[in-house]
C-alpha positions, 0 to 999 in steps of 0.5 A: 144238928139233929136228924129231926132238925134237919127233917123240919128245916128242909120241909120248911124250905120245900113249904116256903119255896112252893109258896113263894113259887106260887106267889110269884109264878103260879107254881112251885119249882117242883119239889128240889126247886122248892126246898133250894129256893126256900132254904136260900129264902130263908136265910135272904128273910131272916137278914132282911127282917133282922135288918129292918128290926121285924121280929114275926116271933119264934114260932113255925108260923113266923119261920114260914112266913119269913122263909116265904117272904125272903123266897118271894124277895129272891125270886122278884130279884132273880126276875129283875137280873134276868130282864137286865 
């Protein structure tokens, strides 16, 4: 993976974990919270969208999006394992 590769995907993990944050709780996780959270989001949106057959396209608008929503997924979830 490239230098330039690995630049984009830790600024579209840090985009999609401060979206999700805000979406979730009102703000982001601060700006290592935010890339964790959108790089596990990430990778929990594009098996969920795989899985369920959704393709938002290849371009960095689908990317984001689906990083976002998978980051919202696992908050909702880290949310519902803390109630438990």
């Amino acid at each position: 993976m490239s230098t330039t590769a690995l630049l984009i995907f830790i600024l579209i993990g840090a985009l999609a974990g401060w979206l999700a944050g805000l979406i979730v709780k009102g703000y982001g996780f601060g700006l290592l919270g935010d890339i964790v959270v959108g790089i596990i989001g990430a990778i929990l949106g594009g098996y969920l969208f795989r899985v369920l057959g959704v393709s938002l396209g290849g371009g960095l608008a689908g990317i984001i999006v689906s990083a976002t929503i998978g980051a919202v997924v696992l908050l909702l979830l880290i949310r519902l394992i803390r109630r438990a």
